[in-house]
C-alpha positions as CSV (number, residue, x, y, z in Angstrom):
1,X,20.0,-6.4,8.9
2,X,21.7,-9.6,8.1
3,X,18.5,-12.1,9.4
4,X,17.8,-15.1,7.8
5,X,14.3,-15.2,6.8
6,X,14.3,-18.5,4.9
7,X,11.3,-18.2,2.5
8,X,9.8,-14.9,2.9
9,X,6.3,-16.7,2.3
10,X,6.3,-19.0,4.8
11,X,7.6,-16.6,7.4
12,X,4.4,-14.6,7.1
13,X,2.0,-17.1,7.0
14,X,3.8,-18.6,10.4
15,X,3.5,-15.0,11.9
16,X,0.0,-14.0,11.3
17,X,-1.0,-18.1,12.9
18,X,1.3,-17.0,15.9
19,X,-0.4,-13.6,16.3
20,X,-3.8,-14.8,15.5
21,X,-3.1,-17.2,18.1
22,X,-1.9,-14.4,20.9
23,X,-4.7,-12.4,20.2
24,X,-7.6,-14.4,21.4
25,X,-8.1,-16.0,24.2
26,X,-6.1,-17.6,26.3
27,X,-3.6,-16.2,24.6
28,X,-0.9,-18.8,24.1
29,X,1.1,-19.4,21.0
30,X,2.7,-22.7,18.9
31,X,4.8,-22.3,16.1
32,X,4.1,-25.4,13.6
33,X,6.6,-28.3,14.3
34,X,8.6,-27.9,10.8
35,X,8.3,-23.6,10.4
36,X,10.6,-21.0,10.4
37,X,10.3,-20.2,14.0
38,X,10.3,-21.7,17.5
39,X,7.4,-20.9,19.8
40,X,6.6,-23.4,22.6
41,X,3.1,-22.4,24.4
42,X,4.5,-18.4,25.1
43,X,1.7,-16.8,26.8
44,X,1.5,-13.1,26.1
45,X,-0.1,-10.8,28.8
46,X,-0.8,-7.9,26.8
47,X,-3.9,-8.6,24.5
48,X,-6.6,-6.7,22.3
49,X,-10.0,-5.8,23.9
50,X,-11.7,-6.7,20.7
51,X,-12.7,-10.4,19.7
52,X,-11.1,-10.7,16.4
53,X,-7.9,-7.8,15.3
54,X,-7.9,-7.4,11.9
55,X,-4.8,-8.4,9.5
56,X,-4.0,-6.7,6.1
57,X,-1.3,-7.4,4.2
58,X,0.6,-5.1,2.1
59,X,0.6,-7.1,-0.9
60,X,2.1,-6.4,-4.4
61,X,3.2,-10.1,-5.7
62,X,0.5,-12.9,-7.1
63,X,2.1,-15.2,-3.9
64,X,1.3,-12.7,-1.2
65,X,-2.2,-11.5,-2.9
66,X,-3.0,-15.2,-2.8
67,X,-2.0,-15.4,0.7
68,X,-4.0,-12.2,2.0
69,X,-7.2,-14.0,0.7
70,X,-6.4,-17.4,2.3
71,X,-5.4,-15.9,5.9
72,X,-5.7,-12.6,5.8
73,X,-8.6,-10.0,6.4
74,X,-7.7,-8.2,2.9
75,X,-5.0,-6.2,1.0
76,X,-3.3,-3.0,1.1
77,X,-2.2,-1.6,-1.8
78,X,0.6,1.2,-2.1
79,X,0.2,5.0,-3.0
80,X,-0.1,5.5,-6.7
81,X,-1.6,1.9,-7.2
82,X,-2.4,2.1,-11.3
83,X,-6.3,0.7,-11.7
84,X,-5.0,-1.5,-14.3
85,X,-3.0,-3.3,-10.9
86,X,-5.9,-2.8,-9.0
87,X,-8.2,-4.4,-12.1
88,X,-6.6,-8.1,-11.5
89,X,-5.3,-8.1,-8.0
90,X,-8.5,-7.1,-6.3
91,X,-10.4,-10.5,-7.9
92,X,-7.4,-12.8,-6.9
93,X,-7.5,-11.6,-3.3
94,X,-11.3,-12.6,-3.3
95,X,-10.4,-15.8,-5.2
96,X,-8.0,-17.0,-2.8
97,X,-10.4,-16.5,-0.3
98,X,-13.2,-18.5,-2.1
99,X,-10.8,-21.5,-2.2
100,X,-9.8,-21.5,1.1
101,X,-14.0,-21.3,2.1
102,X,-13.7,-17.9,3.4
103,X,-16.2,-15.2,2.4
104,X,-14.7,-13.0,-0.1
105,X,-17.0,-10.0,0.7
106,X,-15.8,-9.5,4.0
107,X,-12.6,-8.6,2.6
108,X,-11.1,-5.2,3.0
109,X,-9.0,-3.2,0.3
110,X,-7.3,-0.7,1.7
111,X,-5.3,1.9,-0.9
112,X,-3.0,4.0,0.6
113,X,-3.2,7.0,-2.1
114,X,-4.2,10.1,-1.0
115,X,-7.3,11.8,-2.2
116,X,-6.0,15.2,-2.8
117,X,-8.4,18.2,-3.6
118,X,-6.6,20.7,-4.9
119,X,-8.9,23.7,-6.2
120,X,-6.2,25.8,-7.4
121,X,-2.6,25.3,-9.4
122,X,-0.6,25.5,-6.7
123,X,-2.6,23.1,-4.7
124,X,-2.5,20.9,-7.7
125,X,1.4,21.3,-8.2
126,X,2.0,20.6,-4.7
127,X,0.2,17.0,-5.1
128,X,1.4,16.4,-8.2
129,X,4.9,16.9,-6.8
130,X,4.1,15.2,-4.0
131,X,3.2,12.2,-6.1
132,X,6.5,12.2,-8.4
133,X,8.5,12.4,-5.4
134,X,6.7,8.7,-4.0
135,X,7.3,7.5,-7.2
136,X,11.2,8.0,-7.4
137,X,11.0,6.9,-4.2
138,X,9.3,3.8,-3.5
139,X,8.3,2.5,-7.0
140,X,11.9,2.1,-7.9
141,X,12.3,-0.3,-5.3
142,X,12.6,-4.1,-5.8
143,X,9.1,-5.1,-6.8
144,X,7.2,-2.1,-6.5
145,X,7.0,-1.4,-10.0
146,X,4.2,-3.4,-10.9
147,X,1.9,-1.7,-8.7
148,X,2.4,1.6,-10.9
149,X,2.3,-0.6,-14.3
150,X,-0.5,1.9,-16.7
151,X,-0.3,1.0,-21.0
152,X,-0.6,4.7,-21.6
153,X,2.7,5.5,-20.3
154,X,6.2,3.1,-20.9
155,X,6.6,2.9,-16.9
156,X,9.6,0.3,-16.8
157,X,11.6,2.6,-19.2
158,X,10.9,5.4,-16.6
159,X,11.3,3.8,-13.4
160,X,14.6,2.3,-14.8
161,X,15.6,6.0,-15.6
162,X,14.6,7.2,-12.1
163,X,16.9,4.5,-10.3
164,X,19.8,5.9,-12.3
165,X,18.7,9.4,-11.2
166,X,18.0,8.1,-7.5
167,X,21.3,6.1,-7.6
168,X,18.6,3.3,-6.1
169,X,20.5,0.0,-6.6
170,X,24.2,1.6,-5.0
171,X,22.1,2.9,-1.8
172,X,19.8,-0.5,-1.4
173,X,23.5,-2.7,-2.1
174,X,25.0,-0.2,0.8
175,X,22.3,-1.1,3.1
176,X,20.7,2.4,2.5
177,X,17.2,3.5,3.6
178,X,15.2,6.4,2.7
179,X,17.1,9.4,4.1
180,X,19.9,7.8,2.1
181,X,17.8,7.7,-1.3
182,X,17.3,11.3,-0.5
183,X,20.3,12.3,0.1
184,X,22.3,11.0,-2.7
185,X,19.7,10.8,-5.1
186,X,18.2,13.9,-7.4
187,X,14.9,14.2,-6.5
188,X,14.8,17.7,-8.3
189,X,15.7,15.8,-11.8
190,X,13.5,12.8,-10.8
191,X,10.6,14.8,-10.5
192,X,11.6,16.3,-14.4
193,X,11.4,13.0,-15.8
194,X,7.6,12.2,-14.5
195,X,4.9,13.2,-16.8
196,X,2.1,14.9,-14.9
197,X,-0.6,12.6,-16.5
198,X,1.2,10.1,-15.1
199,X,0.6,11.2,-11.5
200,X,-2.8,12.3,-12.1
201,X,-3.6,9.0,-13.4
202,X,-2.4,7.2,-10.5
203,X,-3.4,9.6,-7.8
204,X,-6.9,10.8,-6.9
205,X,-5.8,14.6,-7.4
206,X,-8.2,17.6,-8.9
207,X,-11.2,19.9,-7.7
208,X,-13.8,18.1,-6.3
209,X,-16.1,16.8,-8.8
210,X,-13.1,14.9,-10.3
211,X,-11.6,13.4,-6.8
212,X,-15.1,12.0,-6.5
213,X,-15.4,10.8,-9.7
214,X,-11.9,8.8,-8.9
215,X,-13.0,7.7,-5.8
216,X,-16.7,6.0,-7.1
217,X,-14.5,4.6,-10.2
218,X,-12.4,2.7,-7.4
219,X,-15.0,2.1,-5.3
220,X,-16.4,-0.1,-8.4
221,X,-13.2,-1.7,-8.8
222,X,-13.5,-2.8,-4.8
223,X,-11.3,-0.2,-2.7
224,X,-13.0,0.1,0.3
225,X,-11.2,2.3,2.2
226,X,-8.4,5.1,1.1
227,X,-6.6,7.7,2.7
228,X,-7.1,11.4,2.4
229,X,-4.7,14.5,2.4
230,X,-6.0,16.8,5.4
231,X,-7.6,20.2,5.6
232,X,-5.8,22.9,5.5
233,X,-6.6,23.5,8.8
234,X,-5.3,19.9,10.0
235,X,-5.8,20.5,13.7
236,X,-9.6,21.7,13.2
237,X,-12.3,18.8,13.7
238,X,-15.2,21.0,11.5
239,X,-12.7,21.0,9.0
240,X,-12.2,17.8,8.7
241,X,-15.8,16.9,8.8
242,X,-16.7,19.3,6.2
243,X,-14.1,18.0,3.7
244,X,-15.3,14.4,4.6
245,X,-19.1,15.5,3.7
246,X,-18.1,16.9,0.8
247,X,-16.0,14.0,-0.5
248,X,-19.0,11.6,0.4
249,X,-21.5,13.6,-1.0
């Protein structure tokens, strides 16, 4: 969009104060004297009804996992986060937070990958697909590939074969978004090159005894909360609830 953000860093941390500082009362916001941006006592009229709104920063650099420990209220962590990622970023957040005298177990880690039971082979091919298609995606972006980083698999030889495929650096140089990764890109061959194991490792995908398997082996690595695919039925509340009970069963 052609703004100058100066350090990205100090741009967020400067946000979160400002909002932090709108959000309780009375509502009135400062920027720091020598930060990025220029806020002289703004009032804001629209505010939360709750005491304290929670903050999570999507966080895939050592800098910004730092950060969501010192100011933040936890982490979120992309689709396909490898556990290997998950293994060492989890214990920085919490460090961070121990240095900066906040309580570490109040912290929430939020992964965005969803928890796909798939009972059948088409079910599983569908998730699977769905999986390979976010990969091509998103972790060929600037920076994303470390969240996806797994020893079983050489994952910077294939991500730099999927941005070839995806034509990912010529859309992100032409200002390009999505719908342009899409378009010009060859998701049909992108999805060739990505083993199966490969999504399967990453994902939480499988009949049910192995999706909760997953999920307890990243609740011990402290995930707290993770999204899940919905029912067939996605408009029926007892179907929801059902696949809920079973997946906390």
């Amino acid at each position: 969009l052609g703004v100058d953000t100066g350090d990205p860093l100090e741009m967020l941390s400067e946000t979160i104060a400002l909002l932090r500082q709108w959000w309780q009362s009375p509502h009135r916001a400062s920027s720091s004297e020598s930060g990025p941006v220029r806020v002289r006592d703004w009032q804001r009229v629209v505010h939360p009804q709750q005491d304290h709104v929670p903050i999570y920063l999507a966080a895939a650099g050592p800098n910004a996992l730092d950060l969501a420990g010192t100011i933040g209220d936890g982490a979120i962590f992309n689709s396909l986060t490898s556990d290997d990622f998950l293994h060492q970023a989890i214990p920085r957040v919490r460090a961070a937070a121990v240095a900066a005298g906040r309580d570490p177990g109040a912290l929430a880690f939020v992964l965005r990958t969803t928890v796909s039971v798939a009972d059948t082979p088409a079910e599983e091919r569908k998730a699977l697909d769905r999986g390979k298609n976010l990969l091509a995606l998103v972790s060929t972006l600037p920076g994303m590939g470390r969240l996806v980083q797994t020893p079983r698999f050489d994952v910077p030889a294939l991500l730099s074969a999927l941005r070839v495929t995806m034509r990912t650096r010529e859309t992100l140089a032409a200002g390009g978004g999505f719908p342009d990764l899409r378009h010009y890109g060859d998701l049909t061959a992108a999805r060739a090159l990505i083993p199966d194991d490969l999504i399967r490792q990453l994902g939480v995908i499988g009949p049910l005894p192995l999706v909760k398997e997953r999920l307890l082996a990243l609740g011990q690595l402290g995930v707290t909360h993770i999204g899940v695919a919905p029912p067939v039925d996605a408009t029926s509340g007892d179907a929801w609830r059902c696949l809920l009970r079973d997946l906390g069963e």
